[in-house]
N, C-alpha and C positions, 0 to 999 in steps of 0.2 A: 332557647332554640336558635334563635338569628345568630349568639354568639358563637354557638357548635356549627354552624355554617360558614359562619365569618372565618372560623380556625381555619374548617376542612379546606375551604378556598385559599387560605392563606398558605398553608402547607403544598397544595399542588401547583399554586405560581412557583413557591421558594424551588419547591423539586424539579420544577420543568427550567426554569430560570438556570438549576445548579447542573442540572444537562447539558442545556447547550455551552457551558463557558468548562466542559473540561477539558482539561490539559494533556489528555493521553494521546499519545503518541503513536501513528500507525507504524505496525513492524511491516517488511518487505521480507515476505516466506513466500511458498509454494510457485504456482506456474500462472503463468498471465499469457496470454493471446490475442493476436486481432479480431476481431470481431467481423471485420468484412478484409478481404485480399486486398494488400498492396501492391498496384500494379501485377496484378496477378502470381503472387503472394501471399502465404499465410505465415505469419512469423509471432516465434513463443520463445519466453523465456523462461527459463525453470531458475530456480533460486535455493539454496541451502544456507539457512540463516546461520547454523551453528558452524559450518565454514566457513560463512561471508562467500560463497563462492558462487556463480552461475555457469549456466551454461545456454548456449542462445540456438535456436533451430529457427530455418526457412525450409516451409513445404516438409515439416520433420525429418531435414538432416540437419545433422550438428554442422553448425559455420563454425563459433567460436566458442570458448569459456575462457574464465578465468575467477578475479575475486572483484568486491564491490566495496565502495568506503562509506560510510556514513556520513554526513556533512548537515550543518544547519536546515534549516527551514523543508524537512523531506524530500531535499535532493543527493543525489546518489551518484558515486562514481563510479563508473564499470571500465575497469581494466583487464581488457582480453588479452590473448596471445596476439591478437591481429589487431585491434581497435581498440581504444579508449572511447567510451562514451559518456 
């Protein structure tokens, strides 16, 4: 009995353990938002992964789009028509 405890216990450290250390990678899809106004602003960016492409809205008009680069450590390059960001 103690040892069929000892396993189960052993198994759900190894599994929580094997959780937290993975290596997956977040993608950059769909539409992000502010949460609260920037200086009386609301600003969203919509994203098309299979383009690499965005598109950026304040107070939903379009300001800019363009396409985005992938780069190490989940930073991202966005090159607009008007802005590099």
């Amino acid at each position: 009995m103690k040892k069929k405890i000892f396993t189960m216990l052993s198994l759900i450290i190894i599994l929580l353990l094997g959780g937290c250390t993975s290596t997956i990678n977040p993608t950059l899809k769909g539409s992000y938002q502010t949460e609260k106004d920037v200086n009386g602003y609301f600003i969203e960016i919509s994203i098309q992964q299979q383009e690499s492409s965005f598109v950026e809205y304040i107070n939903n008009r379009e300001v800019d789009r363009g396409i985005y680069e992938d780069s190490k450590n989940n930073v991202y390059k966005m090159k607009g028509e008007k802005k590099i960001f």
